[in-house]
N, CA, C and O of each residue as an XYZ file, in Angstrom:
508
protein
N      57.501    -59.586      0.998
C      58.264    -60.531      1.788
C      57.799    -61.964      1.518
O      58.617    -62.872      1.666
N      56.331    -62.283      1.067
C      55.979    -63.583      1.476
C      56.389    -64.340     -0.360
O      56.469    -65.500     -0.764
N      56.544    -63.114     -0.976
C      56.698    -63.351     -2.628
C      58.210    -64.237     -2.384
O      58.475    -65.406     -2.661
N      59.114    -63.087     -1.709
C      60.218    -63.364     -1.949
C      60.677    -64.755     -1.260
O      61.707    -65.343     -1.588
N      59.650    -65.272     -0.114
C      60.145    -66.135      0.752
C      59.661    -67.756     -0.590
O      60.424    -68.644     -0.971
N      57.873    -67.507     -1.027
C      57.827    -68.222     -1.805
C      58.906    -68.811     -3.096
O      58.957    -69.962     -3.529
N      59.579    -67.830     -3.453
C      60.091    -67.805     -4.313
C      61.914    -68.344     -4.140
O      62.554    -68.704     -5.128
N      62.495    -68.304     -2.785
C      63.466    -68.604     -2.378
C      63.012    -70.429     -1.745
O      63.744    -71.402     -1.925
N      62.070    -70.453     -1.238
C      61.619    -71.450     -1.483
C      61.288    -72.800     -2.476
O      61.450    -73.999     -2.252
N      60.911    -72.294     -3.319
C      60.476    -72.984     -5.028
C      62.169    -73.355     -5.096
O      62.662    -74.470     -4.926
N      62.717    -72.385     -5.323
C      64.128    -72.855     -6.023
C      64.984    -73.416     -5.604
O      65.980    -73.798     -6.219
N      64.669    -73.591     -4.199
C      65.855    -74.765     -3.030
C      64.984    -75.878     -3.190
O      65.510    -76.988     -3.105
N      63.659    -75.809     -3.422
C      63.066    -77.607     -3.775
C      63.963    -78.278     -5.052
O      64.643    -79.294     -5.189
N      63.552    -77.059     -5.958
C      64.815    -77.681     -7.052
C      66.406    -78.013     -7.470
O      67.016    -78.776     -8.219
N      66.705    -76.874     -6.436
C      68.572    -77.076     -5.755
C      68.433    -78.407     -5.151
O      69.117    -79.306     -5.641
N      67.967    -78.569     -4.560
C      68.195    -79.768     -3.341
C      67.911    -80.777     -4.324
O      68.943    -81.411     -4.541
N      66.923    -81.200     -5.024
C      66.584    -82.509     -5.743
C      67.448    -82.475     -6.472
O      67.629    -83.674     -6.680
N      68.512    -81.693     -7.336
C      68.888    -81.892     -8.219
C      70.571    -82.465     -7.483
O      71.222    -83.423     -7.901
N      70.930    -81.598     -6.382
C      72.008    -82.281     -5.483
C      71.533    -83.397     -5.287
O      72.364    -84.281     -5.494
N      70.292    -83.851     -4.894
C      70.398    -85.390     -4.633
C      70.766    -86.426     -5.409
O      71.190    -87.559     -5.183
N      70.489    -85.735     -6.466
C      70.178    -86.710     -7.716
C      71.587    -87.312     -8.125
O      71.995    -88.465     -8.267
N      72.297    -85.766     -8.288
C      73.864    -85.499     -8.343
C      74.762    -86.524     -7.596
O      75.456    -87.364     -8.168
N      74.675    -86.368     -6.329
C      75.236    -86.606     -5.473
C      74.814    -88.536     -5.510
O      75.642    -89.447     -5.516
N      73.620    -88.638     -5.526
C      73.272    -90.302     -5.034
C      74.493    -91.077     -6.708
O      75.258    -92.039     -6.762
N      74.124    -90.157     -7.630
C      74.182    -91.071     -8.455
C      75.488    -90.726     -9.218
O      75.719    -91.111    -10.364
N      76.384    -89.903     -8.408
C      77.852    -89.862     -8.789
C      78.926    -90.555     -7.660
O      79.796    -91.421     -7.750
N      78.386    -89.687     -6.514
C      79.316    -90.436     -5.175
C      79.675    -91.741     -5.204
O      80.794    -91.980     -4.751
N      78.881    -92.872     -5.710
C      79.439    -94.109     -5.454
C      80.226    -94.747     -6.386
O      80.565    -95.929     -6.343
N      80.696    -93.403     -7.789
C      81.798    -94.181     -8.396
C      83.079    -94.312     -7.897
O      83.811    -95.188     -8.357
N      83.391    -93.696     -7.174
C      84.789    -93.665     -6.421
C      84.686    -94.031     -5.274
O      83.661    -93.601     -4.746
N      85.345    -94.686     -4.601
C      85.089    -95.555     -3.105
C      86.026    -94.002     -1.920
O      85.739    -93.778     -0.744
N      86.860    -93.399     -2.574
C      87.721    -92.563     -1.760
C      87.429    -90.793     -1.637
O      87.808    -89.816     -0.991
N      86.475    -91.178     -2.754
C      86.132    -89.507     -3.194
C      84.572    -89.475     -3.452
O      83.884    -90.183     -4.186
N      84.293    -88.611     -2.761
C      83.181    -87.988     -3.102
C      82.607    -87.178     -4.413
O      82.185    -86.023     -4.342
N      82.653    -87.927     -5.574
C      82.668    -87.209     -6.742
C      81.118    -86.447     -7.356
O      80.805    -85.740     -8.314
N      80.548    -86.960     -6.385
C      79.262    -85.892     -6.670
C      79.058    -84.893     -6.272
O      78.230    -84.150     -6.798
N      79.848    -84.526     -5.078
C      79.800    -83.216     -4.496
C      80.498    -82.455     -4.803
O      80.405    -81.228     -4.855
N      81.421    -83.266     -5.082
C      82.574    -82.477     -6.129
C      81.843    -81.418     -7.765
O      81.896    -80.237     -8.110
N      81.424    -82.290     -8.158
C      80.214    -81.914     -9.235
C      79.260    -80.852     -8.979
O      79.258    -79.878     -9.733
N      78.291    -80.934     -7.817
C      77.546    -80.204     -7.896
C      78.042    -79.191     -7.410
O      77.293    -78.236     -7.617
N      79.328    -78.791     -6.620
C      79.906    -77.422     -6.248
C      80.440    -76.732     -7.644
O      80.336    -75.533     -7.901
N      81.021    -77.708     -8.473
C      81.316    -76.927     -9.920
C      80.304    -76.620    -10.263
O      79.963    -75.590     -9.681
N      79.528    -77.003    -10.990
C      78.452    -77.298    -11.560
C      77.701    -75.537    -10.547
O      77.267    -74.492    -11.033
N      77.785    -75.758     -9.792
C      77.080    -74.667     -9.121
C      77.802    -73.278     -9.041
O      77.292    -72.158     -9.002
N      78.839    -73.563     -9.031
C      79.752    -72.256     -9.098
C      79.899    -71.924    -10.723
O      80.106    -70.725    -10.909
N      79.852    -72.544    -11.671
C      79.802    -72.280    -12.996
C      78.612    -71.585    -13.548
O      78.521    -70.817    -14.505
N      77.768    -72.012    -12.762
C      76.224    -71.617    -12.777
C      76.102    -70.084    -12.222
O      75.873    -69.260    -13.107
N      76.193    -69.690    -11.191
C      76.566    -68.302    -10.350
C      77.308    -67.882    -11.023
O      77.147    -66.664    -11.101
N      78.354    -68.339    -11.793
C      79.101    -67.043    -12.488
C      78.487    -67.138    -13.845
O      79.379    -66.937    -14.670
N      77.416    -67.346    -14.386
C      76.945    -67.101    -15.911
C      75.812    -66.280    -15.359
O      75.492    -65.261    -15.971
N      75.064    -66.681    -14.075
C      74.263    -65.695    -13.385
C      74.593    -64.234    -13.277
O      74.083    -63.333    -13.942
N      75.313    -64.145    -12.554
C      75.917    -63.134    -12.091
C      76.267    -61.948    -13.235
O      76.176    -60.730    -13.080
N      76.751    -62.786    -14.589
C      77.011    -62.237    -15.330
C      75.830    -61.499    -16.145
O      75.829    -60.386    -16.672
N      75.050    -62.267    -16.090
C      73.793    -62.051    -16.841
C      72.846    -60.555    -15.826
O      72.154    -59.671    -16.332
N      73.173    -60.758    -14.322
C      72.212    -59.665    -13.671
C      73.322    -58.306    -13.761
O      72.975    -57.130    -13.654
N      74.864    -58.843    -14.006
C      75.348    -57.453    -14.040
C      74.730    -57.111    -15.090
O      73.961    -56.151    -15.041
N      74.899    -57.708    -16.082
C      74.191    -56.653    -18.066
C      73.192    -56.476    -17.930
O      72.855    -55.631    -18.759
N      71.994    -56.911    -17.045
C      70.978    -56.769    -17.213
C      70.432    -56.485    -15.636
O      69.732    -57.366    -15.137
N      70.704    -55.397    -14.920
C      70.124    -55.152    -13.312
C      69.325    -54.869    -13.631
O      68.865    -54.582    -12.526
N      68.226    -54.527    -14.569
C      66.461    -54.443    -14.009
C      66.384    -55.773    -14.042
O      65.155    -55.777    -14.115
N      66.736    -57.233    -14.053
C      66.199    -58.203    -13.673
C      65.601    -58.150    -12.677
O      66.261    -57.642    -11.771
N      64.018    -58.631    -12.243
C      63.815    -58.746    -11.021
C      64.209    -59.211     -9.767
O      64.608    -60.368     -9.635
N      64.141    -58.461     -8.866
C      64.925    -59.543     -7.860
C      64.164    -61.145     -7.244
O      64.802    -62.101     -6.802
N      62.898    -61.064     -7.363
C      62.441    -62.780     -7.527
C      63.059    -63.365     -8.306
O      63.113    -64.558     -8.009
N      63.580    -63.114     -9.204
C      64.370    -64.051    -10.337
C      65.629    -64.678     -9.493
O      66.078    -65.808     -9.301
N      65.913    -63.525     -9.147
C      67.798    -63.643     -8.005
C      67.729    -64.375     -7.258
O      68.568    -65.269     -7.151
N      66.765    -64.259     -6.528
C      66.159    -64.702     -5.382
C      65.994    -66.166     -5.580
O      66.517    -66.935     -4.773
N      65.167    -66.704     -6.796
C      64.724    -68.139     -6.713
C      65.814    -68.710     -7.565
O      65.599    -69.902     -7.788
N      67.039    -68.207     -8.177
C      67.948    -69.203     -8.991
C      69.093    -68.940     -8.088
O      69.589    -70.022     -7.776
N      69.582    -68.157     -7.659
C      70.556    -68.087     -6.856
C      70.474    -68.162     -4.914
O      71.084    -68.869     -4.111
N      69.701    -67.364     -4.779
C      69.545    -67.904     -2.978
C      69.152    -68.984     -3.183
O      69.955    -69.828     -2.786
N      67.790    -69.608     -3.868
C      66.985    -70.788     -3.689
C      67.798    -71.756     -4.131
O      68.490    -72.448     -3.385
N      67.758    -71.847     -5.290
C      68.564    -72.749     -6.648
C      69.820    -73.238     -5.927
O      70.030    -74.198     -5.185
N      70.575    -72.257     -6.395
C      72.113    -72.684     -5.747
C      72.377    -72.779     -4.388
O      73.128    -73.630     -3.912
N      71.653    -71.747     -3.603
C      71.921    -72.113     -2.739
C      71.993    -73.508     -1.753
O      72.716    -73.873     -0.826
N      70.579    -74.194     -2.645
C      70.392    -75.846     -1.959
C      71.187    -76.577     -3.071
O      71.190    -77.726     -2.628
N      71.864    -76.613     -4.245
C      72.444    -77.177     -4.964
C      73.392    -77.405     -4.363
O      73.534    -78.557     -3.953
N      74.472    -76.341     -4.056
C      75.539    -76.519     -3.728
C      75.991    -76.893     -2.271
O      75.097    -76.791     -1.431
N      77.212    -77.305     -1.824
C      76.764    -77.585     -0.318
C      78.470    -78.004      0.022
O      79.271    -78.872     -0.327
N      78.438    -76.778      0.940
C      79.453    -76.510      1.569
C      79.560    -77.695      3.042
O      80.645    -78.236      3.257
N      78.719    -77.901      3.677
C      78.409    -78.433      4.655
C      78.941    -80.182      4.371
O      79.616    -80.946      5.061
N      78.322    -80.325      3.131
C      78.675    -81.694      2.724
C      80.110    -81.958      2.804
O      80.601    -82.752      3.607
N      80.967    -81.068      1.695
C      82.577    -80.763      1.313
C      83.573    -80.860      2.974
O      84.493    -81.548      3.418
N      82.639    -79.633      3.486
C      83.705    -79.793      4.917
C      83.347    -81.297      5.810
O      84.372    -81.665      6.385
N      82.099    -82.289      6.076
C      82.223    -83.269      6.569
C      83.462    -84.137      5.788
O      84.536    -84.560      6.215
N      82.892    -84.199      4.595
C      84.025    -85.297      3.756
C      85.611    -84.664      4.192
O      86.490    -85.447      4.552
N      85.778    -83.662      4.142
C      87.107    -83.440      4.218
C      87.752    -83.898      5.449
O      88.909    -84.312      5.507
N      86.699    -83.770      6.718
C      87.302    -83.657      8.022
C      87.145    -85.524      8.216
O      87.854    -86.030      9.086
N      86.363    -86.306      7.516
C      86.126    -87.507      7.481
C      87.392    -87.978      7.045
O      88.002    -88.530      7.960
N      88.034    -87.948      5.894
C      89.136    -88.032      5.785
C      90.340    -88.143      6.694
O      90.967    -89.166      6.971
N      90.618    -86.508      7.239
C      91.304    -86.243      7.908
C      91.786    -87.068      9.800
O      92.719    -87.166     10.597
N      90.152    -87.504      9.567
C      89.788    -88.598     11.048
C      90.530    -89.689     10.620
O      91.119    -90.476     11.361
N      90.487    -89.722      9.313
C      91.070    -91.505      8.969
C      92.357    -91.243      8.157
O      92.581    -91.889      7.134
N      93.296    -90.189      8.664
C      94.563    -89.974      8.250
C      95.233    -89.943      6.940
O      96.399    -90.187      6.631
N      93.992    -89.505      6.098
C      94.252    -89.830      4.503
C      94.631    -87.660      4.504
O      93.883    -86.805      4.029
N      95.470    -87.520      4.935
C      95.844    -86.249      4.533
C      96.315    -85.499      3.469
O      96.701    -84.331      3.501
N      96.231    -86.573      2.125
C      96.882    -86.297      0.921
C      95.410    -86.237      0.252
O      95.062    -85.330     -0.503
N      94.608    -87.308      0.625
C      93.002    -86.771      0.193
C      92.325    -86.026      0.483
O      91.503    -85.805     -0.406
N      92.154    -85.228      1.661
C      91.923    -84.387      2.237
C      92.382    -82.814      1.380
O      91.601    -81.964      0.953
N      93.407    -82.809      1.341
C      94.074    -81.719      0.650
C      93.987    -81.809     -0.603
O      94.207    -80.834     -1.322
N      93.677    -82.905     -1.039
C      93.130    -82.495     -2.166
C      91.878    -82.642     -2.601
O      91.650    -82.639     -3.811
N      91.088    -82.760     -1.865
C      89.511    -82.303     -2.183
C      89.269    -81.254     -1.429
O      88.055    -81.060     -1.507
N      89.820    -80.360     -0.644
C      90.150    -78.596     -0.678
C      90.532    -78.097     -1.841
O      90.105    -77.046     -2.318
N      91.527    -78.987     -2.451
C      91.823    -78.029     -3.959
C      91.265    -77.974     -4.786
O      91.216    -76.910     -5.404
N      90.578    -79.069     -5.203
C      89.380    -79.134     -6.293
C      88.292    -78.472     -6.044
O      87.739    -77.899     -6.982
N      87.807    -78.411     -4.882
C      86.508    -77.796     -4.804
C      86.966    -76.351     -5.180
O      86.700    -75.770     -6.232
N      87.799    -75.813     -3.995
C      87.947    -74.549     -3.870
C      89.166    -74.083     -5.689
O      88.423    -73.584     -6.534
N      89.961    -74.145     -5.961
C      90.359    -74.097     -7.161
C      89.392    -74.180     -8.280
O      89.336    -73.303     -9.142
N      88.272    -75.721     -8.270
C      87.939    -76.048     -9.123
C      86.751    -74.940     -9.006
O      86.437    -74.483    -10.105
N      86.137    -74.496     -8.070
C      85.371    -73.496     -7.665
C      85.177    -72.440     -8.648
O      84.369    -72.168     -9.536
N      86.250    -71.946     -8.134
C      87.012    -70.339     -8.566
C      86.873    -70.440    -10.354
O      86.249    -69.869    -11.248
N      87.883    -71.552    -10.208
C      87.998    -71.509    -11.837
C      86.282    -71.832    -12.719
O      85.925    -71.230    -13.731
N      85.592    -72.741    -12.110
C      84.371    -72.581    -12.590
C      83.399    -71.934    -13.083
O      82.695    -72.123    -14.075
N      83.450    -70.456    -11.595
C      82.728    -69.275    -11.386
C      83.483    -68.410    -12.728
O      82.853    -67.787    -13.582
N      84.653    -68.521    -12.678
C      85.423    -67.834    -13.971
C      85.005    -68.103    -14.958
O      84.915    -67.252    -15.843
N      84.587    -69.454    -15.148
C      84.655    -69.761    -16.341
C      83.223    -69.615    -17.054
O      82.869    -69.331    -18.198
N      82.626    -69.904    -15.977
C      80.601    -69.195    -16.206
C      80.781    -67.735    -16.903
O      80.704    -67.480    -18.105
N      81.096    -66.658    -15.597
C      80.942    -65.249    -16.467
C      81.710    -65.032    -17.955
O      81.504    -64.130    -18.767
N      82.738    -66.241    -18.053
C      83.728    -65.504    -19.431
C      82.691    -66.009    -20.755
O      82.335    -65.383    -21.754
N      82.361    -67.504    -20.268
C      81.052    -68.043    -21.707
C      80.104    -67.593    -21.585
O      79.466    -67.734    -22.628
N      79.340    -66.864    -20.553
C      78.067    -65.767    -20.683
C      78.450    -64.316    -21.521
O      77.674    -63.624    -22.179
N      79.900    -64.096    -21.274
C      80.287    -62.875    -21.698
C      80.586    -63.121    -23.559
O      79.992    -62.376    -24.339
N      81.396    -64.049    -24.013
C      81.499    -64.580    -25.092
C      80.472    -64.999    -25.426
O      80.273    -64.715    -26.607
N      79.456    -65.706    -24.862
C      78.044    -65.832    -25.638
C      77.055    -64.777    -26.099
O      76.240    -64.961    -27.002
N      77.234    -63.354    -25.214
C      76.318    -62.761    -24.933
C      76.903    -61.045    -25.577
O      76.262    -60.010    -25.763
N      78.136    -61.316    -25.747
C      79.086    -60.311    -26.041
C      78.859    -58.711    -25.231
O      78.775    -57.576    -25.699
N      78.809    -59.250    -23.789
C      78.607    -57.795    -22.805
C      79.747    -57.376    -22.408
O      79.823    -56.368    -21.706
């Protein structure tokens, strides 16, 4: 337990710094959009699906491995919490065409991301 906690630990120090980093130093190119968060949810969902792909071909991976790139890692990388303030921030200030569409990007751009991770792990890796 204390392996796994260390280890879910380690990898949200590095999720999180790397969202910051993301986030400080993309967000302020666009005055209307949040384009770093935008980023690190791709970026993170592209990531989980080359993961994912990699522990299906290979389940004796350990689970500390799982544990510190995906609970830890992504889990503080990515950030749902952020996406829904911005959206509802929006929505306070009646921009409902922005709003709806930074639901679609994330969540579309999401999906298609996570897709697009397992298909270049799979084509790279030929599993």
């Amino acid at each position: 337990m204390l392996q796994a906690m260390l280890c879910i630990s380690c990898g949200a120090i590095f999720g999180a710094l790397g969202r910051w980093g993301l986030t400080y130093s993309f967000n302020s190119l666009f005055s209307t959009f949040a384009f770093g968060t935008l980023l690190v949810n791709l970026i993170g969902c592209f990531l989980i699906g080359m993961l994912m792909a990699l522990f299906w071909q290979y389940p004796q991976v350990n689970d500390l491995w799982k544990l510190f790139l995906v609970t830890g890692f992504l889990g503080a990388f990515t950030t749902f919490s952020s996406f829904s303030i911005e959206v509802i921030e929006l929505l306070m200030s009646d921009k409902w065409v922005g709003a709806l569409s930074v639901i679609a990007f994330h969540l579309i751009g999401g999906l298609m991301s996570t897709t697009l991770g397992i298909l270049l792990y799979k084509l790279l890796f030929r599993s």
